[in-house]
Each structure stands twice: as C-alpha cells, then as structure tokens.
N, C-alpha and C positions, 0 to 999 in steps of 0.2 A: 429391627425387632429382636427383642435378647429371649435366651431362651423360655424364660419367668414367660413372657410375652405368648410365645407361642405355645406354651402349655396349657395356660388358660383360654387363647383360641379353641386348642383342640377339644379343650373339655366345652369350649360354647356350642362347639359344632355339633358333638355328640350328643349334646342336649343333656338338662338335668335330668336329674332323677328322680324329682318332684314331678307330681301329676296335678294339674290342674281342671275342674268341669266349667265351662262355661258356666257364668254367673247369669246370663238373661234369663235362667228357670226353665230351661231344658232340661226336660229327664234323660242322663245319659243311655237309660235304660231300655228309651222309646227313638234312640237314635238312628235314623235307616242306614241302611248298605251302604251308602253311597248319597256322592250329590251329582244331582240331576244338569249341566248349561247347555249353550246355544252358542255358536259360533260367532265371533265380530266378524270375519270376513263377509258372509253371506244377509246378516242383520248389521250394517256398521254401527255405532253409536249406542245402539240398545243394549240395557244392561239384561242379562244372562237371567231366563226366570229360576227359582226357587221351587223345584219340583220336593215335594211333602216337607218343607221347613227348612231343607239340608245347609249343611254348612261350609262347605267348600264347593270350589264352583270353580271351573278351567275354563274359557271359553277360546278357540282356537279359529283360525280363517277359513280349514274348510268346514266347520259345521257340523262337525262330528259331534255327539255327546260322548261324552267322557264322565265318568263318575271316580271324584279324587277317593281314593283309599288312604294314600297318609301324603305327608307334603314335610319341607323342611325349606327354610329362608334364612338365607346368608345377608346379614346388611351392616356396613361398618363408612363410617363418614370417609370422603375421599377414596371410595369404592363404590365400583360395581354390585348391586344385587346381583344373587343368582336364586331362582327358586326351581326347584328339585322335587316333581309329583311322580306318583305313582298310582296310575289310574287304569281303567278298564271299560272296555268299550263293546258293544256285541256286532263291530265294523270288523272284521280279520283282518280288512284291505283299506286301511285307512292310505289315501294319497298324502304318503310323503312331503310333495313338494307342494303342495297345498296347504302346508302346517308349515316346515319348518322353514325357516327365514320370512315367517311371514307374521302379523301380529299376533297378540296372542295376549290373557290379563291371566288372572288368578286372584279371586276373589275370599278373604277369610272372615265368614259373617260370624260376631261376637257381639248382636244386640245393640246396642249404642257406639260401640266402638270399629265397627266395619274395617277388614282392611283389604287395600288390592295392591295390587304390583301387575301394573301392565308395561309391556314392551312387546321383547318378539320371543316366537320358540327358533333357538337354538339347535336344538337337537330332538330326534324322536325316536323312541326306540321300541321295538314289538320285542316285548321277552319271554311273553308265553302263550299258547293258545291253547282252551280250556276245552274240553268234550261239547261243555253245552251250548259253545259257540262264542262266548267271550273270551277277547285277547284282553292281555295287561299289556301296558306300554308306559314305559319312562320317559318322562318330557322334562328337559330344564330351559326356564322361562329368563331373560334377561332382560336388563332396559336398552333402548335403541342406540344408546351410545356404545354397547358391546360392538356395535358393527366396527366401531373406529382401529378395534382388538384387529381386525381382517384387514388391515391397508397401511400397507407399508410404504414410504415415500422420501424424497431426497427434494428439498428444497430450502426457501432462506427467504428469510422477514428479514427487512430496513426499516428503522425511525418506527419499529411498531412497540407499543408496551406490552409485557405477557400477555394480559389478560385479552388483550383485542387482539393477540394471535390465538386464545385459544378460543374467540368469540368465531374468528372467520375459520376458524378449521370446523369449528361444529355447526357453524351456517350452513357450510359446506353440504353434512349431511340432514340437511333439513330441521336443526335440532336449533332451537329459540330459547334458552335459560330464561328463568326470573335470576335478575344481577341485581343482587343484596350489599353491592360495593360501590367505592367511590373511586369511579374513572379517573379523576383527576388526582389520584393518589401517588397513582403508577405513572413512572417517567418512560417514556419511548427509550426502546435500548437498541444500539445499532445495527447490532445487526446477531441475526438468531437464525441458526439452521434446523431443522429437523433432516437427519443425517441417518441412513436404515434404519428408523424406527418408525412405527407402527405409528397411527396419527393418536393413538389414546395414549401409549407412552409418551408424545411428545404434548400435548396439551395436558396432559396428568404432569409435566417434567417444567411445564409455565407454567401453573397454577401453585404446583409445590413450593418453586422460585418464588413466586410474588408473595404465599402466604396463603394462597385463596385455599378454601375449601369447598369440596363437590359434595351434595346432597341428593336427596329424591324424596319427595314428598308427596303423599296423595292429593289430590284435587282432583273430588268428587268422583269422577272409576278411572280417570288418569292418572298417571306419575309423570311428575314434572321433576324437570333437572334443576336445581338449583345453585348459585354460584353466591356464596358468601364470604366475606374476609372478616366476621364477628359472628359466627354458630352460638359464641357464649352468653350473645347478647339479645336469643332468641325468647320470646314472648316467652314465661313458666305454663307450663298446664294448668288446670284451674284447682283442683283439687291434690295437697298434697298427697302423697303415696304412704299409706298405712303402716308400719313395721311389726309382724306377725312372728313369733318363733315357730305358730303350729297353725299352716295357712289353713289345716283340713277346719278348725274352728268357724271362718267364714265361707264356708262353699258355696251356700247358698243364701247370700244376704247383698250380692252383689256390690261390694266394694272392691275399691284398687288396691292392692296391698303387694307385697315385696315381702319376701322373707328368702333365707338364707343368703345375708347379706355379707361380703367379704371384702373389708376393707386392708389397703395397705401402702406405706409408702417406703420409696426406692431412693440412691443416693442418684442425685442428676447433678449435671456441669452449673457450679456458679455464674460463669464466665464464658460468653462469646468474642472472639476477636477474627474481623476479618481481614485482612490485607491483600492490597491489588499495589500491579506496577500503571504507570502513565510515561509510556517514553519523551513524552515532552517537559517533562520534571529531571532534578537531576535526580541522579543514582540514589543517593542520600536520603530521599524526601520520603517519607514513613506515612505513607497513602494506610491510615488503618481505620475501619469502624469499631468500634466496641460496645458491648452490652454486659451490665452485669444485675445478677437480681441473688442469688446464695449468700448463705450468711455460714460464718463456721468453717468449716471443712470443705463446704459445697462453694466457697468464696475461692478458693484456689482449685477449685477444680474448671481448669479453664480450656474451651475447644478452639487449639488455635489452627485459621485454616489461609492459605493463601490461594485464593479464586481471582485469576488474571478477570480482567473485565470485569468484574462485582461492581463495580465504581464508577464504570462508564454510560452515561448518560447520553440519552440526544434530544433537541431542541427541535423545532421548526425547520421545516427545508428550506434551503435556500438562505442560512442565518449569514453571519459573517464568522470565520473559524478558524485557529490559529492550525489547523490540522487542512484546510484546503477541502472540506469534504462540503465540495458543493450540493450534498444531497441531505444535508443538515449538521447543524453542529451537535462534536461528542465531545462533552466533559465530563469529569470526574467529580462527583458531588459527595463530598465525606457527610453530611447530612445524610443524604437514602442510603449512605453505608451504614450507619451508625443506624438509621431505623431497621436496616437489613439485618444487622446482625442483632435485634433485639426480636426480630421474629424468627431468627434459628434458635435463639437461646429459649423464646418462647415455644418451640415444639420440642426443644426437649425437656422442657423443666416443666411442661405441661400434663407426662405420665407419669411424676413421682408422687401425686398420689390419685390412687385409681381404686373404687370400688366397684362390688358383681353383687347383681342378686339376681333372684327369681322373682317374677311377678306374674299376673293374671292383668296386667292390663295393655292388651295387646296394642295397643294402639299406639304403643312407646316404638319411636323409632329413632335413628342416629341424626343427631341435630334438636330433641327435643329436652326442653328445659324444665328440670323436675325437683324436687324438695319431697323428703322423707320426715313424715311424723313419726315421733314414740321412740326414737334411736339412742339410745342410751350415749353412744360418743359424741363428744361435742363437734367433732369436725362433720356429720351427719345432722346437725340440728335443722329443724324446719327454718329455720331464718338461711338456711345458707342453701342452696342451690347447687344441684349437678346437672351437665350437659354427658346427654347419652351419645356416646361413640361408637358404639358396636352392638347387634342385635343378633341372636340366633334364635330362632322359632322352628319348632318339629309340630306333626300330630297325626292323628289319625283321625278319621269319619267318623271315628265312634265319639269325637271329644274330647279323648286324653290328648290335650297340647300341651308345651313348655317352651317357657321363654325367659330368658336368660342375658340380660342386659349389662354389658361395662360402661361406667361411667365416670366422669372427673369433676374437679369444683371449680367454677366457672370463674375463681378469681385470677385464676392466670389465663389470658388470652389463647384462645385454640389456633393451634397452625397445624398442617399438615407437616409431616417428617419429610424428608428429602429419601423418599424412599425408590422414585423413579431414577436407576442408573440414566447418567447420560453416555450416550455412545462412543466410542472411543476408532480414531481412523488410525488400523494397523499400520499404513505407510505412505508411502507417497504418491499423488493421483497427480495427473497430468492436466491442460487447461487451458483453454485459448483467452491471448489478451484481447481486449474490447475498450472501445471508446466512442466515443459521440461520432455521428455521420460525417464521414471524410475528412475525418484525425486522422493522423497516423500515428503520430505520437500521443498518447494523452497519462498523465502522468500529474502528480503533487508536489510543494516542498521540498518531501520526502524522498522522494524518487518511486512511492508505490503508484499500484498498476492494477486496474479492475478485470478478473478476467471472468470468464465462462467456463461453468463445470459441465462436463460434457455429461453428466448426470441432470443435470439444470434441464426439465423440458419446458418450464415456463421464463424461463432467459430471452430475454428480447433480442440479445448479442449486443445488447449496447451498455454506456458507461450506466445504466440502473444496473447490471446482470452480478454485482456482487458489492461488498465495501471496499475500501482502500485496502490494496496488498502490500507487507512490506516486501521489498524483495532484496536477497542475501545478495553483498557484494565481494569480491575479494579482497578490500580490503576495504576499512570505515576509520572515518575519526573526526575529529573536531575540525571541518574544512579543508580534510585531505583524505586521500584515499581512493579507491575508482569508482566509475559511475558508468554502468551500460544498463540503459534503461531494455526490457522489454516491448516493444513496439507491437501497435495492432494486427491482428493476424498473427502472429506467434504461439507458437505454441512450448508451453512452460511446464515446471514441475511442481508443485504445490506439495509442501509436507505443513504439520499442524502440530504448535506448542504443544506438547504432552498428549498427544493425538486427540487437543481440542477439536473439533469443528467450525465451531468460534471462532478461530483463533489462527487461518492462514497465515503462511509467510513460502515467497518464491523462492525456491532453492538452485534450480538450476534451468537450463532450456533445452531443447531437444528439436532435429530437422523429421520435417513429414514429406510428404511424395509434394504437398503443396509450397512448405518453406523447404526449399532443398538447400545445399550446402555449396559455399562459391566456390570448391573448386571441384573437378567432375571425378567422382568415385567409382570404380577403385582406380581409373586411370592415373588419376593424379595422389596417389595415396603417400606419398613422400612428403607431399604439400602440409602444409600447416601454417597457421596466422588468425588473423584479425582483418574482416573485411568487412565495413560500416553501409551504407546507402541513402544515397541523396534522397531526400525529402523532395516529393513532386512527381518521383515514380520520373524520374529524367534519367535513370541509369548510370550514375556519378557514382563513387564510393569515395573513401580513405580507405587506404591498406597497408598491414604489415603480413609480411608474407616468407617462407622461410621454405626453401627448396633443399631435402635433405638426402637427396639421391647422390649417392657416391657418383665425385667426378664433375656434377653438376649442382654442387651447395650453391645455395642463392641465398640473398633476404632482399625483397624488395621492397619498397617504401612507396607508396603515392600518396598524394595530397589533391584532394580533386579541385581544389582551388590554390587556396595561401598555405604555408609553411611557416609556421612562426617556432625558433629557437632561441631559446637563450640559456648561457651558461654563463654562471656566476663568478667563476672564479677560473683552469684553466679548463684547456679543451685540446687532445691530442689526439690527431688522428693519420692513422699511417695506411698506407696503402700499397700493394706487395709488386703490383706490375704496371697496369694501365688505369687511368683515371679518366674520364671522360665528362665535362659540366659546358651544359647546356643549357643557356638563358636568351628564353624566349623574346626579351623586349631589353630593359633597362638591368644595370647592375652596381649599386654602391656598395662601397666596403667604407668603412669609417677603422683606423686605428687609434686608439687616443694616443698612446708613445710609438715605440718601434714597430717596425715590420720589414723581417729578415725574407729573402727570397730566393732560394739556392738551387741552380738547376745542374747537375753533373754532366750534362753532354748540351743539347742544341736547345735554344729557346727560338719559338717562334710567335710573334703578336701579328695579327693581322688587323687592322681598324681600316671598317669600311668606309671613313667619311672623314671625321675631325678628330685631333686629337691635340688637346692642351693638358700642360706640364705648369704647375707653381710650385715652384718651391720657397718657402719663408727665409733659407740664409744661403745655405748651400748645395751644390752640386756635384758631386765626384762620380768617374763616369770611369771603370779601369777595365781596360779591352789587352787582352794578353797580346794578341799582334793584329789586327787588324780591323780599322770599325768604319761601316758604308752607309751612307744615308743619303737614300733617292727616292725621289721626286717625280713620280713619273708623270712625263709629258702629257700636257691638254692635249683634246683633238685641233683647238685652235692659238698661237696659230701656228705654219707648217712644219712637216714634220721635222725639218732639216736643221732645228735648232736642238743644238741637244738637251740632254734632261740633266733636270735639277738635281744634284747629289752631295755627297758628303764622303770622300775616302781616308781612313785613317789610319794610318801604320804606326810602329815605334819611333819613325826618323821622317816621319809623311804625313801632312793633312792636308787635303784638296778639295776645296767647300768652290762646288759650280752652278750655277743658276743662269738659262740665258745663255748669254755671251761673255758672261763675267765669271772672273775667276778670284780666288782666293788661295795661296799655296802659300806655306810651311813646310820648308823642305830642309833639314840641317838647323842649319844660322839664319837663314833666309829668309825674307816674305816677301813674296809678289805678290800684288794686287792689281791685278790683270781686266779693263774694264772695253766693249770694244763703242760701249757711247760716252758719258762724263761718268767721271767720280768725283765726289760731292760729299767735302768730310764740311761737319758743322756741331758748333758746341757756344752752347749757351753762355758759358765763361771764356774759358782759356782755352788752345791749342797749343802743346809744347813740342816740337820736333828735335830729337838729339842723336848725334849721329857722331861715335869715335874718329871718322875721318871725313869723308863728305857729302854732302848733300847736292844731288843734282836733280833740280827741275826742269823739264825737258817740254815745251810746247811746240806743235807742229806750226800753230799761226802766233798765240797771243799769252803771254800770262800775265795776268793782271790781278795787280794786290791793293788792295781799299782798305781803310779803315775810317771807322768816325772820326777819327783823331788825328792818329799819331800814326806812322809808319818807320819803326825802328831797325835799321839794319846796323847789326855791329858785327865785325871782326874782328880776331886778336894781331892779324896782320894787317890783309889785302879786302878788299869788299872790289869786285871786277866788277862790270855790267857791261856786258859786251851786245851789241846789236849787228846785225851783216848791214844794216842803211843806217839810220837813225837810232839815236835814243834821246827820247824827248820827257822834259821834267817839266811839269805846266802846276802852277799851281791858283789856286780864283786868286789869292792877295799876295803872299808872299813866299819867295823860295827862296831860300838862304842853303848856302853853302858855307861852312865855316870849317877851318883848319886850321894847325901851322902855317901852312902851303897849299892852295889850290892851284891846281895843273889842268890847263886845257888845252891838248894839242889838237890838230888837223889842219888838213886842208884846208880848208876855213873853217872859221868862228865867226858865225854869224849874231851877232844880238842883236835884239830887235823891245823895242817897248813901246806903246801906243804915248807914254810918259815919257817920262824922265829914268835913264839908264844911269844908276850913280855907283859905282867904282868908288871904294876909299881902303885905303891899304896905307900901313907905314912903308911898303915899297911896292908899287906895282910895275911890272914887267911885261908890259905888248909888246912880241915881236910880230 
C-alpha cells in the first residue's frame, strides 16, 4: 500500500463529513436514546427485538441489553471486519467472560436494506460509570475467523493446492466457506509450510498465492465467509446508484444515491515476469512466466521477480518421477507460470484506477457489483460497472451515519496484492533423518533425505514427515565428487535458501547423547577420521582413522570386507622402518612387464605347502657366496636317510635327495647314486671326454640298440672280460679288418651250421 493508499484509508476511517438520515421515513427528530437487544447466547438463533423502532442493536452471549450510542465498521475485501460500538448498559457488573470470546452480531436496521455483522466480541471494555447507574462500555465485534489472528503454528502441507490448505486450516476451526472457485484450477504444490505464523497469516499468504479473495457477506442475520477467485464477476445490484452533487436534495425520497465521488488513476507496472530455477534442467534453461497488459510507458514498466518454486507443480501420488519422489510427482509447468504471473500483474494493474464516494445505501459492501447513473465522466457511465473493495461506515443512535465506499472497474480481474509477508528462518534448525520402517538408509537419485523438524508435532517420523532434502556435499559435479548420505536416526543441520521455508537444503550433521561419536571423547581427542557402518546393525564399519598425539601418529585404514585399488598410472610407496602384510587366505600379484625386488640384508619366504616357479625363457639366480636348498625329510620313510638339499658356493654345488648325490665341485661332476642311474633321451645321447671314459660295473654292463652298435676309436677299442667275453648275434656277426687277431687258450667256434672262414690268407695256429 503506497502512501496515496493509506491516506485515503485514513480519511475512510474517520469517516466523511457528509451526513446522512435514514431514508425509510424516520424522523431523525423522534429518534430514542438508544437501541434496545437480547443476547444470542441465552436466546440462540433469535433475532434481537426492536424495543420503540430503534436502530442499532448489539446482541451479545451473556444477555445483557446494551443500547449502541454510535458504532463504526471497518470492511475492505481480503480482510477482516472489525466493528467498534459504543454502548451503555444499567449492568455495572456485566460478566466479562460471558461476552467476550463469545458470539456476538451487530445489527444496522436501514428499512429495506438491514445490515449485520455477526462473529464474536473480541474485546469489552467498561469506561464509565454514571451516577444514575449506567455504565458505558466499548465492544469491538469481529468475524470468527479473527480467532485464526490467536494461533500460532509450525507445520507442512505435501501434494496439497493453496486453497485446500487453506480449506483444512479453516475446517479446523469450525469454519465451512461458500467456495465461488474452481478446484480444478489449482495444481497441488509440493510442499508448503506454515513456519511461526499465525494460521490467518498463513491461509491469508495461500489464498494471496493462488489469487483467491476472502469476503463476508450477510445471509439472513449471519455472515458467511466467502472464498472467490472472480469478486468482479459478481451479480450487479439491481438498481443503479444515483450521482447527486447535493445529496441534502433527496433525504427524504428514499433513493440510493452517491455523491462526493472521487475519481483517479495511478501509473502501474505493464509487465510481470516471473522466473524459477528446476535443478533438473541445465543451468541455461530460462524457466520464465510472463504477463503483459500496459500499453506506452506502463509497457516498460516491468516487475521482474525470481520466486524459486513458483513453477513447481505436483501430480498424483505415487506417479512415476524423474526426481524419485514417491509421494507424487513435481514438475515445473511454464503454463500456471505464465497464468501465475498474469494474476500478480492483475493485482497490481487492478488499483490504477480507483474511485470513493459517499453514499446512503448501506447495504453496499466489499465484493458487491455496482453502476453509477448521471456521472458526467465517461469511465463512471452506467454501462460500465464497479466492484466495491473497501467500506467504512460510522454513526450514532440518533441517525447521523456515513458511509464511504472505494471502488474499481471490473474490467481488469480482482486479485488480492501479495500483501501477507512470508516468514523468513534467521538460521539454521537442526533435524532428525526418517525413512519408511526398517530403512536405515532411505535416500533418492539425488542423494536427498527426508527428515523431521523437531518442531513438527504432527510428523509421523516416517518418510511422509517432510519433501525431499537436498543435502550439501563437499564436493559435487557431473559424476564426481563425495557422497555420504545422512542415515536414519541422524540427526542433521537444516539451513533454507534465502531463509525460505520452502525451500530446505542439509548443510552439515551433528552427534547427540543418542548418535555419539566413534571415538570416545575427550579420551581420544587426538583422534580424528572417517568411520562408516554396516547395514544390519552387525557392528562392521570402514574406517580412515588418523592418530595425532605426539610420538604416537597413526592413520589406520579398514575395510570391513573388500579393498579395491587402482592406480592408473605410477604408484610409490616408501616405508621408514617395519612393514608388516598379512593375508588372510589367497594372494596374486599380476605384473604386466618387470618387477624389481631388492632386499639390503636377509630375505626370508616361508611356503607352507607348494610352491611352483614358471618361468617363459630364463633363469638367473646370482648368490654372492653361498645358496642351500632343503628338503626337509617326510615322517616316512626312517629317519636315517638324509634330507633332500641343495648346497651352493662359488666353487661348490651339492644337489642331495635320498641316497643320491649330485656334486660340482672345480672341474668335476660326480653323480653319486646308491640304487641305478638311469639317463634316457628321446634322440641322441652324446658323451665327450678330452681323455677317458671309464665305465665301471660291479656285475654287468650292457649296451642294446635297435640297430646298430657303433664303437670307434682313433687307435685301440679293448674289451677286456676276467672269464668270457661273448658276441652272439640272432643272424650275423661279422668281424671285418685289415687283420683279425684271436689269441687264447683256446678258441672255441662252434655253429649249429656251417662255420665258413674265407681270408686271402688265413693263419690257425
């Protein structure tokens, strides 16, 4: 409201300065002291009699008569009545709490045109008591919705639209509107808190949102709440409204007439534009409504606003939803933006122009639809119609009343102004996470997290208890970055965009006596890390852990199960004293090229069981002086055989197994066996020797071949036997030489055949 705005309130309040008499033919002259009622508390339903004709009439719950002396009535659309009497009673000791918060009407009889205003007394006040026994006493009378003014509250609508939150808040208190709207208008919005404010502030703060407007109209000696989103499109009164310069001409002819009419218009905004963000869009994407209706000057006058959520919509619970919000889908509908922002643009472009007058027809109230005849300016002509938005009415017993009406022209849609602040949260509230029964994690997409505001008394603690939380990470990006969700039972920090309410986001988390802290305080106050928990409530974690007490720095590492590492490229890792790797089962190492392995003093391998060696080409094995490889002896069989080994010096190799030996010792090799040695080769066997070769058998050595049995020498070829040496062959055994020589003893041949001798000389002796 600009100040133009509230000066001419001020002056509706005070009332003109015009006087008007009742036109039903009342002699002002013969008017009594006072009007005479009857309480509704004690008579309900019955309407208040008329004690000698009078004209004003209080009727209150305890019963008291009360005669009005002057009265005044505050009524302006998407507002509270307030009516403010001033009466007298010959009670001294009216019961207080019998009157006030209790029902109460106020009745202004004007002949044909009656008016009341019932609700409740507010307040009561004794201000004077008079010798002759009458007290006066101030009363101001409201409508029953004043009580929602008393109740303050902290809670949050899901999937609900404005107006059926502000249907169930006013259910609440007993209060049933006639709804002049179309329900199907308004989209369910996700989620909406009423955050320390008053339950009238916050269904006055939906209603403003959606466009709706609040009224109260008589019916019959009640006022009824009204809820409309087209006030401008209400039925016209039947007879236009007269335009008078000099209203004292008709005072007593009983017509409706208006004078002192004050018209004028103001510069308003062309242009509304709204803009919202959708984290699910990119950066770029230009989420805007717009409305334009100014032409000229008022075309560039544009109110640009950015209202996060404006845009967010929700559907049916249970939809399917690229945001994971099992409790219904939310999207962003540039459509009810674009209508959105045509009904802010329509409440402000709906006061530039606004006329006042005076009238005598009381029965004009805010919401009612009227046409002035005789008006000399053409934007007043009878064809054209105004809707009354504000009403102030004064008077006294005796008759003089005024009443003093603002109004507008109904061709631009009526919306109420956005004049309910919404509540702003100085910092940061604290919050326990929640999730459906025996989650422990429960979580989105996203990574948000439902929690419970410990303000919340209607929080069930489960995943309904608020929307999807985003929660701050230290670090985010396009599928990198960290990620520790908040878990059920937690308890978190909760700060709010631009101290929305609306509009949570998890900032950090915090330990209670119930989540305490893994390592034990202040004992371990050196300590610091990162320490996770198995799912299952099995007592399991991962942990980085970081001990910073002088003398005893640590960082320990667990994995409650698997360790997976990889590094892409190298990896160096030094270690200052002792290393210690312990692997519980199996162990591979794969190298794709080399692997260097340098130990500066003693290596020790132990292998409990087997151990195989492949190598693809070659072997090199370099022992500065000495290398042992044993074998050590089964239990069976007895002891007394020695054990299997391998000894190796620079000038010594001694490979034993058994009974058998193997020795390299110099120049030498002995192979030392104490059952057979047993050389075999699938081809060749080549034996070379710079001087001689001695084969040595205790009983027998015997040489076969498939074939052939070739002995050559460069000289001598001996074959020496201590008895025999015998040459058998199955067909034939040929001897051939220069010279054969056979001496002994005897020479025995023998042939089962024929023994044939043929020589160019042969020689028996």
């Amino acid at each position: 409201m600009d100040a133009r705005e509230q000066t001419e309130r001020a002056g509706a309040q005070e009332g003109a300065r015009m006087t008007f008499v009742k036109s039903h033919g009342e002699d002002p002259s013969q008017a009594t002291a006072g009007g005479s009622v009857k309480g509704v508390g004690k008579a309900a339903g019955a309407a208040a009699s008329r004690v000698g004709g009078k004209n004003l009439e209080v009727e209150v719950a305890s019963g008291d008569a009360l005669d009005v002396r002057n009265f005044s009535v505050q009524e302006r659309l998407s507002s509270l009545f307030e009516v403010n009497l001033v009466a007298v009673s010959d009670n001294a000791s009216i019961d207080f709490d019998a009157v006030v918060g209790q029902p109460a009407r106020f009745t202004l009889r004007a002949g044909a045109h009656d008016r009341s205003w019932s609700g409740l007394c507010n307040h009561l006040e004794q201000v004077r008591v008079e010798p002759g026994g009458l007290s006066t006493y101030q009363l101001t009378l409201v409508p029953t919705m004043w009580l929602l003014t008393q109740r303050k509250n902290y809670r949050m609508f899901q999937h609900v639209s404005e107006p059926d939150i502000a249907l169930k808040v006013l259910k609440e208190w007993g209060i049933e509107p006639e709804v002049r709207i179309d329900g199907g208008a308004y989209k369910k919005r996700k989620y909406r808190v009423q955050y320390a404010e008053s339950d009238f502030a916050f269904v006055s703060r939906m209603l403003e949102d959606a466009g709706i407007t609040y009224a109260f109209e008589q019916s019959g000696d009640e006022t009824k709440l009204v809820l409309s989103d087209a006030p401008h499109a209400n039925v016209k009164r039947g007879a236009p409204l007269m335009f008078l310069d000099d209203a004292s001409l008709l005072r007593s002819h009983g017509i409706s007439f208006v004078t002192d009419v004050r018209m004028g218009k103001r510069v308003r905004p062309g242009k509304y534009t709204l803009r919202d963000h959708d984290y699910r869009r990119p950066p770029g994407y230009k989420l805007v409504g717009s409305a334009s209706g100014g032409q000229g000057l008022e075309a560039k006058l544009e109110r640009y606003q950015y209202t996060p959520g404006a845009f967010l919509f929700g559907t049916d619970q249970g939809d399917a939803t690229p945001s994971a919000d099992d409790k219904g889908k939310a999207r962003t509908d540039e459509k009810e933006a674009a209508s959105l922002a045509q009904r802010r643009l329509d409440a402000k472009r709906g006061s530039a122009k606004v006329c006042t007058f005076e009238t005598n027809a009381h029965d004009l109230a805010p919401g009612s639809v009227v046409s002035i005849a005789g008006h000399p300016h053409e934007a007043l002509a009878e064809s054209r119609t105004l809707l009354v938005v504000e009403s102030s009415m004064s008077g006294t017993h005796h008759g003089e009343w005024s009443h003093r009406c603002k109004a507008r022209g109904t061709d631009i849609p009526f919306r109420p102004e956005l004049v309910t602040p919404k509540p702003k949260v100085s910092g940061v509230e604290s919050a326990t996470v929640v999730g459906p029964s025996g989650e422990e994690i429960h979580t989105d997409e996203f990574g948000r997290v439902r929690v419970h505001f410990h303000w919340d008394r209607e929080s069930q603690m489960d995943d309904s208890s608020s929307c999807w939380i985003h929660v701050s990470q230290s670090w985010g990006g396009a599928g990198y970055g960290g990620v520790t969700l908040p878990r059920v039972g937690q308890e978190v920090l909760v700060d709010f965009l631009s101290g929305d309410p609306d509009r949570p986001v998890i900032v950090g988390r915090v330990y209670t006596n119930l989540q305490k802290v893994p390592y034990k305080l202040p004992d371990n106050k050196t300590q610091s890390g990162w320490r996770s928990n198995s799912t299952g409530g099995t007592g399991g974690y991962n942990e980085i852990m970081f001990e910073d007490a002088a003398g005893r720095e640590l960082v320990n590492v667990q994995a409650q199960k698997d360790l997976n590492k990889l590094v892409k490229n190298n990896e160096t890792e030094t270690t200052g004293v002792d290393r210690t790797r312990t692997v519980g089962h199996d162990e591979a190492i794969t190298v794709g090229n080399d692997q260097t392995i340098a130990v500066a003093n003693n290596q020790t391998i132990t292998v409990g069981k087997d151990r195989a060696a492949a190598i693809g080409v070659q072997d090199s094995t370099l022992v500065g002086k000495k290398h042992t490889v044993t074998i050590e002896q089964p239990a069976e069989p007895p002891p007394k055989i020695p054990p299997t080994g391998t000894v190796m010096t620079d000038q010594f190799i001694s490979q034993t197994t058994g009974r058998s030996t193997l020795t390299m010792k110099g120049p030498d090799v002995s192979l030392t066996a104490e059952g057979s040695v047993s050389i075999s080769a699938g081809a060749n066997i080549s034996m070379s020797a710079g001087a001689n070769i001695q084969i040595t058998a205790g009983s027998t050595i015997q040489t076969s071949a498939g074939v052939t049995i070739a002995n050559a020498a460069g000289v001598t070829i001996t074959t020496t036997a201590g008895a025999v040496v015998e040459v058998k062959a199955g067909q034939r055994a040929t001897v051939d030489a220069a010279a054969v020589e056979v001496n002994g003893d005897t020479v025995l041949i023998a042939a089962s055949g024929v023994v044939d001798i043929d020589g160019e000389y042969i020689d028996l002796n």
